[in-house]
ROFI-610226 format. One line per field, with one value per residue (C-alpha): residue number from 1; residue in three letters; y negated, x negated, z. Coordinates in Angstrom, 3 decimals. Example, Ala and Ser with C-alpha at 12.3 -4.5 7.8 and 13.67 -1.06 7.14 Angstrom:
2
i <- [1,2] $
aa <- [Ala,Ser] $
yy <- [4.500,1.060] $
xx <- [-12.300,-13.670] $
zz <- [7.800,7.140] $
***
This chain:
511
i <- [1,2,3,4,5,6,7,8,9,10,11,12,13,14,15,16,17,18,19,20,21,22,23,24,25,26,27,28,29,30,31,32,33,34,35,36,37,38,39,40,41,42,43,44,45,46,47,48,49,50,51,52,53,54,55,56,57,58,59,60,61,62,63,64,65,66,67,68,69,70,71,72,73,74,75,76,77,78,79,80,81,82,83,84,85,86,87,88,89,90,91,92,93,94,95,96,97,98,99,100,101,102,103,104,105,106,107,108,109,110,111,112,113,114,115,116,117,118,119,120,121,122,123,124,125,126,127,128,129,130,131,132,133,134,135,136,137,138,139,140,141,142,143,144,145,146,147,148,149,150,151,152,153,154,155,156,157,158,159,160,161,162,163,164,165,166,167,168,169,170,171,172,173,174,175,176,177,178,179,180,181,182,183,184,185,186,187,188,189,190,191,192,193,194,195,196,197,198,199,200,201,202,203,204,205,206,207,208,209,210,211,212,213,214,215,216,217,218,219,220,221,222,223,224,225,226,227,228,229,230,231,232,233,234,235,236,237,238,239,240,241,242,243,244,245,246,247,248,249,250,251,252,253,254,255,256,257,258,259,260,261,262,263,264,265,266,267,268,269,270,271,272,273,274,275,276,277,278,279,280,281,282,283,284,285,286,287,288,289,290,291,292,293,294,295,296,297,298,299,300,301,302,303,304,305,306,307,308,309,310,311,312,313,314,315,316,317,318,319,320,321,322,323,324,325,326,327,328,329,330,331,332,333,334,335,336,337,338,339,340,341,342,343,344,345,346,347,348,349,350,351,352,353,354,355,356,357,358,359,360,361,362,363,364,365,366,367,368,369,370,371,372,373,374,375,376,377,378,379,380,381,382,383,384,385,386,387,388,389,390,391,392,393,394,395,396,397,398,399,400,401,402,403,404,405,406,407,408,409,410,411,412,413,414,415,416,417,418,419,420,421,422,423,424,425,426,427,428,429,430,431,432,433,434,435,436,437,438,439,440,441,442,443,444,445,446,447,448,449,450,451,452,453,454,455,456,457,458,459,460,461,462,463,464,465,466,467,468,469,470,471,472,473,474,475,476,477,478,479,480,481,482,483,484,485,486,487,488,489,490,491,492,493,494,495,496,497,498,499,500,501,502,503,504,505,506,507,508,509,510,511] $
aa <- [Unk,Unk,Unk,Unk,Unk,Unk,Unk,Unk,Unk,Unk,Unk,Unk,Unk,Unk,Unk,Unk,Unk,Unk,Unk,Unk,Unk,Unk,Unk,Unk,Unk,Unk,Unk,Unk,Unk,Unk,Unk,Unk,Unk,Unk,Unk,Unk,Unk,Unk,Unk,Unk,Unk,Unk,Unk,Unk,Unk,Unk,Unk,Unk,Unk,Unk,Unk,Unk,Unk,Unk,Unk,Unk,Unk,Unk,Unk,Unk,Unk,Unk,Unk,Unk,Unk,Unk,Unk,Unk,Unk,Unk,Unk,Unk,Unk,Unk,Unk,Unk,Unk,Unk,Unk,Unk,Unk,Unk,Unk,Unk,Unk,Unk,Unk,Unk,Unk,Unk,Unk,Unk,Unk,Unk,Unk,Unk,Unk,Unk,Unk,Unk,Unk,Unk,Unk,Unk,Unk,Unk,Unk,Unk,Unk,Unk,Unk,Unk,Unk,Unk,Unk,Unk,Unk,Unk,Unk,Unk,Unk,Unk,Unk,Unk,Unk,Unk,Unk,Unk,Unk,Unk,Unk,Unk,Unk,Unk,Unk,Unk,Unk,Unk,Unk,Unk,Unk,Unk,Unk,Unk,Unk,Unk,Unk,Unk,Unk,Unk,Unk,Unk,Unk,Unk,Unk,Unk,Unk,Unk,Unk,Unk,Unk,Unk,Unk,Unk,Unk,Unk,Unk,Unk,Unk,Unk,Unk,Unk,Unk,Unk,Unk,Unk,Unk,Unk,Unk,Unk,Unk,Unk,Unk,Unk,Unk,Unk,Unk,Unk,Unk,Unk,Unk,Unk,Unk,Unk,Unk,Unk,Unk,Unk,Unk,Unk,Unk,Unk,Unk,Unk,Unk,Unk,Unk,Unk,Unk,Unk,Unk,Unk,Unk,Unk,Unk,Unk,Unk,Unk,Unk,Unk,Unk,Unk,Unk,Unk,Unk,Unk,Unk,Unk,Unk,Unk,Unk,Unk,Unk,Unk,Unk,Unk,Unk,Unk,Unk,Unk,Unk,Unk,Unk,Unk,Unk,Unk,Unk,Unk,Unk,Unk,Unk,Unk,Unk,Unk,Unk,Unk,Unk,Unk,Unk,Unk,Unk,Unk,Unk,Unk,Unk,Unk,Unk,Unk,Unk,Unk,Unk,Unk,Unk,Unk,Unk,Unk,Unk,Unk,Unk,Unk,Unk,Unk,Unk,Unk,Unk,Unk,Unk,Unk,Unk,Unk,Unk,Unk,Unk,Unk,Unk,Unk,Unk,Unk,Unk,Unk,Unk,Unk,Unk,Unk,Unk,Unk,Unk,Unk,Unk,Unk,Unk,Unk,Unk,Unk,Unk,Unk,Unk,Unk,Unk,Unk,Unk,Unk,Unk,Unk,Unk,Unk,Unk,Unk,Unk,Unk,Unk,Unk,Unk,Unk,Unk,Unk,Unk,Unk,Unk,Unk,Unk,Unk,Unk,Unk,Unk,Unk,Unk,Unk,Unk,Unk,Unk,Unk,Unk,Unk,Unk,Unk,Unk,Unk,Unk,Unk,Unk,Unk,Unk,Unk,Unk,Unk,Unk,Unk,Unk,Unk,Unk,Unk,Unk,Unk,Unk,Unk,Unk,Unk,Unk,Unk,Unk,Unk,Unk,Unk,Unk,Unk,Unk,Unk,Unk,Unk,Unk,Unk,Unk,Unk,Unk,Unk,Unk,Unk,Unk,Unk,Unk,Unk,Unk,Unk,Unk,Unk,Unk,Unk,Unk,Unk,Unk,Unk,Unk,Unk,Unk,Unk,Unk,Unk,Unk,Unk,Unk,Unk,Unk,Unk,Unk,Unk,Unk,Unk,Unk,Unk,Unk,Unk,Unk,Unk,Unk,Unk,Unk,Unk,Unk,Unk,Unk,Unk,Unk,Unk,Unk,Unk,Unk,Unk,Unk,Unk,Unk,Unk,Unk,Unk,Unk,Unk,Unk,Unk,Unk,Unk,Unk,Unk,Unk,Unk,Unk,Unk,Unk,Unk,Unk,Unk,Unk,Unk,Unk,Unk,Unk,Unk,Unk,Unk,Unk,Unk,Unk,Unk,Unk,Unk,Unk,Unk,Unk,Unk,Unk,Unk,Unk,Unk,Unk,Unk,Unk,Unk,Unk,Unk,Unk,Unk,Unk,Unk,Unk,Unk,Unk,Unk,Unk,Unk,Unk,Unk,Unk] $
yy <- [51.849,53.511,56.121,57.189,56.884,59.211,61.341,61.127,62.620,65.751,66.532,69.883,68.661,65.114,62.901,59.551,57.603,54.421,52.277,53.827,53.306,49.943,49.381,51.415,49.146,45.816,47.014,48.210,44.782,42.241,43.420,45.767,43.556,47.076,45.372,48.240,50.950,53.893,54.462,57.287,59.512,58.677,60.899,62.989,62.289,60.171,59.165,58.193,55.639,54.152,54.024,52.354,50.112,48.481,48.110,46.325,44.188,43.361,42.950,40.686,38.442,38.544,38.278,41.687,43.454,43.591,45.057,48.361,51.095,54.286,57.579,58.903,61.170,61.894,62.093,60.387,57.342,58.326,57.586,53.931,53.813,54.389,52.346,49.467,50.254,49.901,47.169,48.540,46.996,49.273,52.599,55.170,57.496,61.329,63.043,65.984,65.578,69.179,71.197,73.942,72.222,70.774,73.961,76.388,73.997,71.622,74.438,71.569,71.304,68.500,66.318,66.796,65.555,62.436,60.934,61.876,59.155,57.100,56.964,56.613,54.083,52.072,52.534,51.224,48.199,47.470,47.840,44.985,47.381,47.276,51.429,52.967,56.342,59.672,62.204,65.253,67.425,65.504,67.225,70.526,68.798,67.550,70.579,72.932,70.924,68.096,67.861,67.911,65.027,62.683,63.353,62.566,59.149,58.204,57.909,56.161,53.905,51.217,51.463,48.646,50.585,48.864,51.429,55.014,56.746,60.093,62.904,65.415,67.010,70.418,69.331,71.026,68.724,67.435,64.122,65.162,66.460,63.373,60.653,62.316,62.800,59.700,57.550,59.467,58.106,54.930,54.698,55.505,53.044,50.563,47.781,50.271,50.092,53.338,54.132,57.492,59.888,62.528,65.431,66.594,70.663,70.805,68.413,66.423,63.373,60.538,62.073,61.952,58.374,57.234,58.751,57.585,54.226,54.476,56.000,53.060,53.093,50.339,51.451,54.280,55.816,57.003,57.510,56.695,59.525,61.436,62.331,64.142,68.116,71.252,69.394,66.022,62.757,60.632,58.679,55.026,54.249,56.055,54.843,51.240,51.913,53.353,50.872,48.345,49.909,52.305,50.401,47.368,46.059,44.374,44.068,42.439,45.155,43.972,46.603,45.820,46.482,49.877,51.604,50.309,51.463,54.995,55.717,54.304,56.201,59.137,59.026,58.692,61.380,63.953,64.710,64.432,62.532,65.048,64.065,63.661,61.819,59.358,55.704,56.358,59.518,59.203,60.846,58.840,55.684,57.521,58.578,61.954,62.481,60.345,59.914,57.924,55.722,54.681,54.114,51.989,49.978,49.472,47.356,49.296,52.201,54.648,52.663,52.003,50.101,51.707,49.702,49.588,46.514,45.935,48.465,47.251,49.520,49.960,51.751,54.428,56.160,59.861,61.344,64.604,67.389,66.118,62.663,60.719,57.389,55.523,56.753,55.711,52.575,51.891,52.589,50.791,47.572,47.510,47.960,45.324,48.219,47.534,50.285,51.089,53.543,55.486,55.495,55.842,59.370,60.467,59.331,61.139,64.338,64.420,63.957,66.472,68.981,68.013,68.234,72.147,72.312,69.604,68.546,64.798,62.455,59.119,55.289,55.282,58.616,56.549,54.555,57.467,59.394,56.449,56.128,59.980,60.012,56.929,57.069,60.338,60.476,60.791,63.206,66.134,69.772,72.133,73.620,75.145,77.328,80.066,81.452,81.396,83.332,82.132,83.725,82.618,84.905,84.532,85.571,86.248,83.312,81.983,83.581,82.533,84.434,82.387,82.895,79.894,78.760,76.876,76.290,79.966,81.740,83.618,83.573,84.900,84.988,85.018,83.731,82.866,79.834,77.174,76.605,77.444,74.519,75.328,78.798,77.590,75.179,77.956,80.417,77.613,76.592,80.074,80.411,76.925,77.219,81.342,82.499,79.510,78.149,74.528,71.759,71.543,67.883,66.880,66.117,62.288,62.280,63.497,61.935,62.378,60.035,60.780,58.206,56.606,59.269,61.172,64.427,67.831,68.096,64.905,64.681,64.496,62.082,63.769,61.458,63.120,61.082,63.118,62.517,64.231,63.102,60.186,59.328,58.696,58.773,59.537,62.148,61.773,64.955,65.128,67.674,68.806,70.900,69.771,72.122,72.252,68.650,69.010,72.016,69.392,66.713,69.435,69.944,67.107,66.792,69.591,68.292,65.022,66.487,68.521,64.419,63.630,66.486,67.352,69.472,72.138,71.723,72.888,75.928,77.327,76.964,79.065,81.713] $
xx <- [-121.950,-122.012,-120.096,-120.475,-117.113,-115.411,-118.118,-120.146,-117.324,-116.990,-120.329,-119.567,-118.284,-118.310,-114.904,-114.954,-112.699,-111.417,-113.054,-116.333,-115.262,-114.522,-118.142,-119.714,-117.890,-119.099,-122.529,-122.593,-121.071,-122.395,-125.531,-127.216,-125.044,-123.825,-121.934,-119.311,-118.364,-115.850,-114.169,-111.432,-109.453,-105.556,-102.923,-105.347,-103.461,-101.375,-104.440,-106.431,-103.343,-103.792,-107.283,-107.724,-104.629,-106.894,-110.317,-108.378,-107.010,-110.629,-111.711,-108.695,-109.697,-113.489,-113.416,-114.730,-111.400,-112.872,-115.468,-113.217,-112.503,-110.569,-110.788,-107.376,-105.456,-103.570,-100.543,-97.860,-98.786,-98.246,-102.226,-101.345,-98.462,-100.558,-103.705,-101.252,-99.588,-102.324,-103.769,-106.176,-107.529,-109.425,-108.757,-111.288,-109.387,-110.752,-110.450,-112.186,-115.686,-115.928,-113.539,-114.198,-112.355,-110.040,-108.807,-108.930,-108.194,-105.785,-104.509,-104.123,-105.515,-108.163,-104.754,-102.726,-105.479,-106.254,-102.595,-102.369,-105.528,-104.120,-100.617,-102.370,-104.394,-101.275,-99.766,-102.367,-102.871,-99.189,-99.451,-102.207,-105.051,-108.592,-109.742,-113.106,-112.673,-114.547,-115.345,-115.476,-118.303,-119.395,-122.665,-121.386,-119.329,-122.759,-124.623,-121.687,-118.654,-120.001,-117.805,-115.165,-116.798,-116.948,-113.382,-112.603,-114.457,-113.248,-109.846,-110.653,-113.084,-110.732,-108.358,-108.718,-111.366,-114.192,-116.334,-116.948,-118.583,-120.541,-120.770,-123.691,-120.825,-122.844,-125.897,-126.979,-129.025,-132.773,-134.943,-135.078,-131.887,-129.990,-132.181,-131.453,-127.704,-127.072,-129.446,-127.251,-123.913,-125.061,-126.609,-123.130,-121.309,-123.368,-120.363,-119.194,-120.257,-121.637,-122.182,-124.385,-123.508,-126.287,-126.050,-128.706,-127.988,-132.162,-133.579,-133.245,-130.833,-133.325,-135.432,-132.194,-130.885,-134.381,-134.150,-130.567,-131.636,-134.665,-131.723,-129.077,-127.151,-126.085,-124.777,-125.799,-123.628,-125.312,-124.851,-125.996,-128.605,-127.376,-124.193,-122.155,-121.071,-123.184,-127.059,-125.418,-125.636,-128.624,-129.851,-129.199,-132.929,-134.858,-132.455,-133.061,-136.752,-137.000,-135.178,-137.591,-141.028,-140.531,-138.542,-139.393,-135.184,-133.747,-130.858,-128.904,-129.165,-131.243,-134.638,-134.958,-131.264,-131.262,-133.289,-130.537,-127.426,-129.456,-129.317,-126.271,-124.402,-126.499,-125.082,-121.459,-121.596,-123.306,-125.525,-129.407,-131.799,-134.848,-138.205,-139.412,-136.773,-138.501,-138.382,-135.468,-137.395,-138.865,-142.515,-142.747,-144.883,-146.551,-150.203,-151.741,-154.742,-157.678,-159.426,-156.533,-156.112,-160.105,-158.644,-156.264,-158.615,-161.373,-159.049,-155.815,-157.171,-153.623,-151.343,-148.771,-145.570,-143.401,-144.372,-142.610,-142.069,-139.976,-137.365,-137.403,-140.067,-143.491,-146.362,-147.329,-150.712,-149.552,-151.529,-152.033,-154.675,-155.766,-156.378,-159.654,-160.870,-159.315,-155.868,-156.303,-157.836,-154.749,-152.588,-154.612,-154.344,-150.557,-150.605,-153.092,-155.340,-158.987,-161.392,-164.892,-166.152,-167.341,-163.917,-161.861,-163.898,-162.789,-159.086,-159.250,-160.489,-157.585,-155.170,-156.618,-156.362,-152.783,-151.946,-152.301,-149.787,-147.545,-147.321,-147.066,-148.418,-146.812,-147.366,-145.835,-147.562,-150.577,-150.672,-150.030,-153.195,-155.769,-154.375,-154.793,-158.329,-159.901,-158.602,-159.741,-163.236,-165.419,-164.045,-165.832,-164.952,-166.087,-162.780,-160.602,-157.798,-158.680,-155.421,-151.844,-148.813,-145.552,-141.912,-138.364,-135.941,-131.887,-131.159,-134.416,-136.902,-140.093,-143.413,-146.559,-149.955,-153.080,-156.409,-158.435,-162.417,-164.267,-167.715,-169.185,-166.056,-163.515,-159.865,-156.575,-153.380,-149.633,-146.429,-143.023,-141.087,-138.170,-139.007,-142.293,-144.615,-143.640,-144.880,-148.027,-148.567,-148.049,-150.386,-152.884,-152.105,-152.656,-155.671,-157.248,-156.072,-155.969,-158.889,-161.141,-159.523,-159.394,-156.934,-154.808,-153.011,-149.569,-147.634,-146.063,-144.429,-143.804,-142.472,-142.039,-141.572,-141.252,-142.853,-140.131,-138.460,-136.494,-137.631,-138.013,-141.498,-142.391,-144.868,-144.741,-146.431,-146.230,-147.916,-147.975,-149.106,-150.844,-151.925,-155.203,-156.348,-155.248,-156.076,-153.414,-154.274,-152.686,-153.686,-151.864,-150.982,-149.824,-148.435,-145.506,-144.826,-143.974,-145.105,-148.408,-148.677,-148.145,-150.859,-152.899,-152.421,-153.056,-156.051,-157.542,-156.187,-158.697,-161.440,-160.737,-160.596,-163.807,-165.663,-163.364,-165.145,-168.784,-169.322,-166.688,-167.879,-171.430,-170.051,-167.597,-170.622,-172.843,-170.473] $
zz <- [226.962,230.071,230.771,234.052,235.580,232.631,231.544,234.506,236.835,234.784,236.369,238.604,241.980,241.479,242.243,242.474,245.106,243.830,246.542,245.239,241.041,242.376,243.236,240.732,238.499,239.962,240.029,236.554,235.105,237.810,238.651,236.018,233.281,231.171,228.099,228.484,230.847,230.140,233.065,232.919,231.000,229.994,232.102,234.117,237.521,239.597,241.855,238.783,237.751,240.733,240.512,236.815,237.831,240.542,238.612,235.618,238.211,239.244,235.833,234.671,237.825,237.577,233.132,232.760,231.111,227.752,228.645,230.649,228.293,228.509,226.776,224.868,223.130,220.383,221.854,219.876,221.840,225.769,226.273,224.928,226.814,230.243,229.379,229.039,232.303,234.034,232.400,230.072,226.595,225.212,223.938,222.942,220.716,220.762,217.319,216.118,214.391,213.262,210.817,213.658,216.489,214.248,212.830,215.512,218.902,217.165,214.492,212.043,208.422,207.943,206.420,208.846,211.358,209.678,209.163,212.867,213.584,210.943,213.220,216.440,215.367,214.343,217.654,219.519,217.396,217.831,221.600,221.265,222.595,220.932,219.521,219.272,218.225,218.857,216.709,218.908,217.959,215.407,215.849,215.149,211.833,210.184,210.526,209.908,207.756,206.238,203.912,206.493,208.209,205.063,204.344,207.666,207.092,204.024,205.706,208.802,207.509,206.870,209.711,212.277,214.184,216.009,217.204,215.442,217.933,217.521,219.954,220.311,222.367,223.087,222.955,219.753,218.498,218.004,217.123,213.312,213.063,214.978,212.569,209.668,210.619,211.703,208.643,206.660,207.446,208.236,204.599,203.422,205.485,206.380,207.531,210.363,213.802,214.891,218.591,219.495,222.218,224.020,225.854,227.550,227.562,225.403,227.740,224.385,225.217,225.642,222.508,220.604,221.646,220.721,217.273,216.822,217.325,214.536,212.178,212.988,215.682,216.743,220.364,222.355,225.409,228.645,232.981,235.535,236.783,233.653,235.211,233.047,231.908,232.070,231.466,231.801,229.239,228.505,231.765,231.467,233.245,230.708,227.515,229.115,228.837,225.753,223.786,225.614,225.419,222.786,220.283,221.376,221.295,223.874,226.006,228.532,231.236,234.629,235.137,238.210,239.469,238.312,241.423,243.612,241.309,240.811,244.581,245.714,242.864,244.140,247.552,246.080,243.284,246.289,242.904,244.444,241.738,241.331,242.710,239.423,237.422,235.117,236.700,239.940,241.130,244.331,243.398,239.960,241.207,243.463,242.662,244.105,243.004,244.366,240.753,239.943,242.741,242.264,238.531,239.791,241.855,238.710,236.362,237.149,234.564,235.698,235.316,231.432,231.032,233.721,236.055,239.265,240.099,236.729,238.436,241.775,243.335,244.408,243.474,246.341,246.428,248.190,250.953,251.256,250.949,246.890,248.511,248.643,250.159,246.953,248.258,251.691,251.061,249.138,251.812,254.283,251.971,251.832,255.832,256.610,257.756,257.714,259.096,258.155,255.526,258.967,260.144,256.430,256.303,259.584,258.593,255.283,256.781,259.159,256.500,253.943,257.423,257.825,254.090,254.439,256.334,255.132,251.141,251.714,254.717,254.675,254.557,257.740,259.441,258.745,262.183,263.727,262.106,262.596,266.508,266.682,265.172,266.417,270.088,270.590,268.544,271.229,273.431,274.312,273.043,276.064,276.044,272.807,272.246,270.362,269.916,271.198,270.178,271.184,271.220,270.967,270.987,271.514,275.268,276.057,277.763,275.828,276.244,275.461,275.336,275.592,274.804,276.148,276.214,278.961,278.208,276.697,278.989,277.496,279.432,278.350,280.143,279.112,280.710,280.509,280.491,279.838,276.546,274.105,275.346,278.917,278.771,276.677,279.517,282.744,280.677,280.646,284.303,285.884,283.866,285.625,288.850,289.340,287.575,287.692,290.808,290.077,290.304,287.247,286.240,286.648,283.695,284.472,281.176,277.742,274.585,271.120,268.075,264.846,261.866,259.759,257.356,259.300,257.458,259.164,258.064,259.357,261.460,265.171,267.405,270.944,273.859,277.211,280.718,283.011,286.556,287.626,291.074,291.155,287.521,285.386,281.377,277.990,275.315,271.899,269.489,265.706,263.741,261.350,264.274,267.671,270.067,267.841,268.499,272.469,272.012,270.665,273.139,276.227,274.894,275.050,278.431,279.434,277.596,279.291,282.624,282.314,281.970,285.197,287.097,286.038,288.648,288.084,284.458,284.747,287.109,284.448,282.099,284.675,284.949] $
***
């Protein structure tokens, strides 16, 4: 069962509109195939009437209403009262699982608690609804009051309940202790349908749905992304592959759907998915290291189950400063890239440089790196910066301070301008045509693109057209950094210039 729109939405800062329940309920029935979904809580508000009223409607239409469910109360039957308003079928009852809650939050005696269920359970079967039931903190009761939770049992058992369902409400528990709790009360009532609920506050829920499972359990409750309070509930995409691969079970739920719920129920809940997140994370099937991608490439040596494609993605191979030729080549493949071994070197260098300053380079910064290397391979390198400061400062104009080679001579010069790159470039202007008094280019025109992403540390392509004499050319820069990237494109501008005029050249060298 997934429980996304009840528990899910009690995740800090997360509200649901209806329009988006609506879909998060069409994609959880029609497209991942989830054999039930919790949606709500009885009598929370006005707005969530409204809300339920409309995706019962959609159910009753589409032949999805038995699979809706709603959490209640007991409340000398109002909860009933408003599932069936709205259109509801299925209530899931909440009752206390531990003498503790029972006791102090309820101030009832363990009798007085169970005729209550007993009552509630009668109203709801005379209202014509179907009743799960959980036992709150059930957890806590098998550690703590067993006793209490075997009494409770014994007088539910044979009320018209289809679904006991079994709470590790605060998270409390481990593998050993969940397969051992829950063997246990299967062993002892073996006709009932027991249903297994994580929460994640040990990092444990997955561990614990696994081990529920191997004691019994015949259904297990999770979200989507783990939604849910404090640590949130076990994450549907990682149940869904453990009862695959690890228990080798099956069921109904579409892998390769679940990428596309993950991330559209991200951008609703405002709840980012880490990096890292086991099978919807966007780093997971991507490969870093260079050993492994040459792995991959000799008989696929990296690579287990989880693979991608089963969940709708792709396998990436990352570039960045721990990349080697294997990456690349990879990368190259899925672009329709071929270069030579000459030429992959070059284009691995560039991108081991560029991963110092930025973590990841990529797919689609790729062009932009082989343009960048290849194109400008040959050029000459008579002329370097050596080092440039530049300043930006609120009310004040930019400044830059240049220290620039020609040949074996040293310049330096500073100056101010309309923005950071201007100054760079009137530093580097009065250095050419005041101290070595020669012509300097025009610049025609400048533009900047950034490779698919959109990120702030993307990198930046900067192209500049410059006009020298009548000669009219393009240099290309790329960095994380855009005025680096124009730095880098004005220089080889100069170095180009110094093959336009060979003349001028060999004088700067002689002085």
């Amino acid at each position: 069962m997934d429980t996304t729109l009840r528990d899910g939405e009690q995740t800090s800062g997360v509200s649901f509109s209806t329009s988006e329940k609506l879909a998060i309920t069409r994609l959880l029935l029609q497209e991942l195939h989830v054999p039930r979904i919790e949606i709500a809580s009885a009598r929370v508000s006005d707005g969530e009437r409204d809300t339920v009223r409309k995706v019962c409607a959609w159910a009753a239409r589409t032949g999805y209403l038995d699979r809706i469910e709603v959490l209640g109360f007991l409340d000398g039957g109002k909860s009933v009262s408003w599932i069936q308003e709205v259109g509801g079928r299925v209530i899931n009852l909440l009752a206390k699982g531990s003498e503790k809650h029972c006791r102090l939050q309820l101030k009832q005696n363990p009798e007085e608690h169970f005729t209550t269920i007993a009552a509630e359970v009668a109203r709801v079967r005379e209202a014509g609804l179907d009743v799960n039931i959980y036992l709150e903190d059930w957890s806590n009761g098998m550690k703590h009051s067993r006793d209490y939770v075997f009494a409770l049992m014994e007088a539910i058992k044979d009320l018209p309940i289809k679904r006991f369902m079994l709470p590790d409400t605060l998270g409390i528990l481990n593998p050993y202790d969940t397969l051992s709790y829950i063997h246990t009360i299967v062993k002892y009532y073996p006709r009932l349908h027991f249903d297994f609920h994580a929460h994640n506050d040990y990092d444990l829920a997955t561990a614990n749905v696994f081990a529920a499972i191997k004691g019994g359990a015949k259904g297990v409750h999770c979200t989507i992304n783990g939604l849910g309070e404090r640590a949130g509930n076990a994450t549907l995409s990682s149940t869904v592959a453990v009862i695959h691969d690890q228990l080798g079970d099956t069921t109904d739920i579409d892998e390769s759907k679940i990428n596309k719920v993950s991330h559209i129920v991200e951008s609703f809940s405002g709840i980012l998915v880490p990096p890292n997140k086991p099978i919807i994370g966007d780093s997971v099937f991507t490969q870093c290291a260079g050993v492994h991608a040459d792995g991959d490439n000799k008989s696929q040596l990296y690579f287990n189950e989880l693979l991608p494609e089963r969940f709708g993605r792709e396998r990436e191979y990352a570039l960045g400063k721990t990349s080697g030729k294997a990456n690349i080549k990879k990368n190259l493949e899925a672009l329709g890239i071929e270069l030579s071994d000459d030429d992959i070197r070059k284009v691995t260098d560039r991108i081991i440089s560029l991963g110092d300053k930025k973590e990841i380079v990529t797919q689609g910064d790729l062009p932009f790196i082989i343009a960048d290397v290849l194109k400008h391979e040959t050029l000459p390198s008579n002329v370097r910066v050596d080092n440039y400061a530049l300043t930006l400062s609120q009310g004040l104009r930019p400044t830059a301070t240049v220290k620039l080679v020609v040949g074996e001579a040293e310049f330096q010069e500073s100056a101010v301008g309309d923005g950071q790159f201007d100054a760079f470039m009137r530093a580097v202007r009065s250095i050419y045509t005041g101290k070595l008094q020669r012509s300097f280019p025009t610049l025609v025109n400048y533009s900047v693109n950034i490779p698919p992403g959109g990120k702030t540390d993307a990198l930046v392509h900067t192209t500049i057209t410059w006009d020298f004499d009548g000669n009219v050319f393009k240099t290309r820069g790329l960095d994380p950094d855009q005025t680096e990237a124009a730095i880098q494109a004005t220089v080889k501008m100069l170095n180009l210039i110094e093959t336009l005029n060979p003349q001028e050249q060999a004088s700067v060298k002689q002085s």
